[in-house]
C-alpha positions as YAML, in Angstrom:
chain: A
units: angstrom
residues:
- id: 1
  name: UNK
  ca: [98.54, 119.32, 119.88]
- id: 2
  name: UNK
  ca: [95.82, 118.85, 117.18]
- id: 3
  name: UNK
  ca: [96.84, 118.58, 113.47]
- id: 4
  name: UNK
  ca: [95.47, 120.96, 111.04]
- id: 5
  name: UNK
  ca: [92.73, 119.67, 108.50]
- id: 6
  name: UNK
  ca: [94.20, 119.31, 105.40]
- id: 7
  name: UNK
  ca: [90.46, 118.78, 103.86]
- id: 8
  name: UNK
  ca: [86.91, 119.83, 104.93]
- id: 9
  name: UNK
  ca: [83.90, 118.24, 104.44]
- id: 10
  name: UNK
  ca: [80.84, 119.48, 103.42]
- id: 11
  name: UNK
  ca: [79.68, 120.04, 106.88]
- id: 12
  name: UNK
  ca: [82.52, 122.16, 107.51]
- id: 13
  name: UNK
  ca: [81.96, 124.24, 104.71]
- id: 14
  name: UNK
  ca: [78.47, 124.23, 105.45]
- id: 15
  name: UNK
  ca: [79.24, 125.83, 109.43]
- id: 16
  name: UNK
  ca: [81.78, 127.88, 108.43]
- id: 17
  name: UNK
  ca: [79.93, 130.15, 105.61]
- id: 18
  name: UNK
  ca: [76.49, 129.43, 107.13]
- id: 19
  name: UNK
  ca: [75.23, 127.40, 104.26]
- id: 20
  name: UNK
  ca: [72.87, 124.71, 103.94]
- id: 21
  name: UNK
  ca: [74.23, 121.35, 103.60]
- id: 22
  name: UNK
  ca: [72.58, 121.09, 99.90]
- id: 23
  name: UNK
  ca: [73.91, 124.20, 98.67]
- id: 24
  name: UNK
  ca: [77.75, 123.51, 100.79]
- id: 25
  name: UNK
  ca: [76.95, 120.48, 98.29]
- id: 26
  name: UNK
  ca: [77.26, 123.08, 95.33]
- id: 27
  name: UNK
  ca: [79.85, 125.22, 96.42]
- id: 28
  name: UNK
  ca: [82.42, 121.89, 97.15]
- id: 29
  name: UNK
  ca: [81.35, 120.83, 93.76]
- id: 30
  name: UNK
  ca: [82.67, 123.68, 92.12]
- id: 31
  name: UNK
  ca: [85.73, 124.01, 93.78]
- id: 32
  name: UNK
  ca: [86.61, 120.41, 92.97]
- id: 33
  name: UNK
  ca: [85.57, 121.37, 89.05]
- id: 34
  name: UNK
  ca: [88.19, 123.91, 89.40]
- id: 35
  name: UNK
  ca: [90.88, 122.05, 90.81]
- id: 36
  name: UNK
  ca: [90.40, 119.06, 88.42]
- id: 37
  name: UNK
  ca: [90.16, 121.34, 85.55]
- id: 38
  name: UNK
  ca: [94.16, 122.72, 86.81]
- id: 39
  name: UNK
  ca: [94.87, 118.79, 86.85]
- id: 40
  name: UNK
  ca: [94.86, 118.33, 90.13]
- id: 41
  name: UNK
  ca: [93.26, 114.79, 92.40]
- id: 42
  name: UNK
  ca: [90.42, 115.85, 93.84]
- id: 43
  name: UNK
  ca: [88.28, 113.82, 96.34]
- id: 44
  name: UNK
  ca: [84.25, 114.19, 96.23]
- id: 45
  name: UNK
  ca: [82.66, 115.77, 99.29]
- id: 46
  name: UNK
  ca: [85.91, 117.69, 100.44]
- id: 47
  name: UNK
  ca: [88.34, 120.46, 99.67]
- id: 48
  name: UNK
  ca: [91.99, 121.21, 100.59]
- id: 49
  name: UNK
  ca: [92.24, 123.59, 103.57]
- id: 50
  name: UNK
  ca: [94.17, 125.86, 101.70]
- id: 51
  name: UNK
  ca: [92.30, 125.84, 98.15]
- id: 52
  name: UNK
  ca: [89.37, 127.31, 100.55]
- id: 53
  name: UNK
  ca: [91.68, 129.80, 102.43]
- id: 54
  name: UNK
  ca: [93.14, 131.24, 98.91]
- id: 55
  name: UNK
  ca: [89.43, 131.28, 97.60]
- id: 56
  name: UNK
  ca: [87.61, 133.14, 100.10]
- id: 57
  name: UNK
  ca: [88.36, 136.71, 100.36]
- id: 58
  name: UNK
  ca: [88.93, 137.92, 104.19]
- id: 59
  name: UNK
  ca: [89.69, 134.19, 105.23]
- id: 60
  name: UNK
  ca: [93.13, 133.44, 106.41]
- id: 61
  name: UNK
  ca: [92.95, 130.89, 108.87]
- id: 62
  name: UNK
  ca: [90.09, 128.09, 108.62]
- id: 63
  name: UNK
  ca: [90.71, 126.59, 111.27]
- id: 64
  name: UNK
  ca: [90.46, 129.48, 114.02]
- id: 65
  name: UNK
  ca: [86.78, 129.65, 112.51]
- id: 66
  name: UNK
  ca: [86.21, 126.08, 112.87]
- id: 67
  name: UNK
  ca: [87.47, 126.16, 116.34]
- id: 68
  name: UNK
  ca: [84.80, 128.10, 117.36]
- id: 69
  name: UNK
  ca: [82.18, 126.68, 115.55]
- id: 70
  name: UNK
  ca: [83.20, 123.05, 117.62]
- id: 71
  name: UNK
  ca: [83.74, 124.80, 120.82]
- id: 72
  name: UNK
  ca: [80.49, 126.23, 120.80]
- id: 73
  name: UNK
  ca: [78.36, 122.96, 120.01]
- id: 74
  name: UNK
  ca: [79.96, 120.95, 122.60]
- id: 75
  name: UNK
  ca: [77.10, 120.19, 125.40]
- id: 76
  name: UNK
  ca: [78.21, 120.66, 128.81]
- id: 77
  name: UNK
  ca: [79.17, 118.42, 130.85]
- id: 78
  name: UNK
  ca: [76.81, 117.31, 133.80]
- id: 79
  name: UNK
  ca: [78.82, 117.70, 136.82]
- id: 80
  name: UNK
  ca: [76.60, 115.56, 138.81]
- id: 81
  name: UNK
  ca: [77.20, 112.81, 137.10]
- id: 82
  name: UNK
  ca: [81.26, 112.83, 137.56]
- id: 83
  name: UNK
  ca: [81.32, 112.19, 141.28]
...
């Protein structure tokens, strides 16, 4: 059983609203701003899981999203190869 993500990166970010990796750059940078502004650690280049879910109307669940998003890059396997 895999572990939820209690942070994403900027790449996640990035897949997950369709962003460019510069501007996911941006939009992380701002959400940290707002969490250390309520006093709260934050860590450069990621964001709690659930700061994102709360922010982001329509998004409950990050990591079904993410799921997909991984699924769907893997490469597939070359069967020829595994006999």
């Amino acid at each position: 059983m895999r572990k939820r993500k209690m942070y994403l990166s900027v790449e996640d970010i990035a897949e997950l609203f369709g962003l460019s990796v510069s501007f996911a750059y941006r939009v992380v940078e701002r959400m940290n701003a707002d969490l250390a502004s309520k006093n709260f650690y934050v860590i450069l280049g990621r964001v709690p899981t659930r700061y994102v879910e709360d922010k982001i109307y329509g998004l409950e669940h990050v990591e079904q999203y993410l799921k997909r998003f991984i699924c769907w890059k893997k490469k597939p396997k070359n069967r020829m190869l595994e006999k």
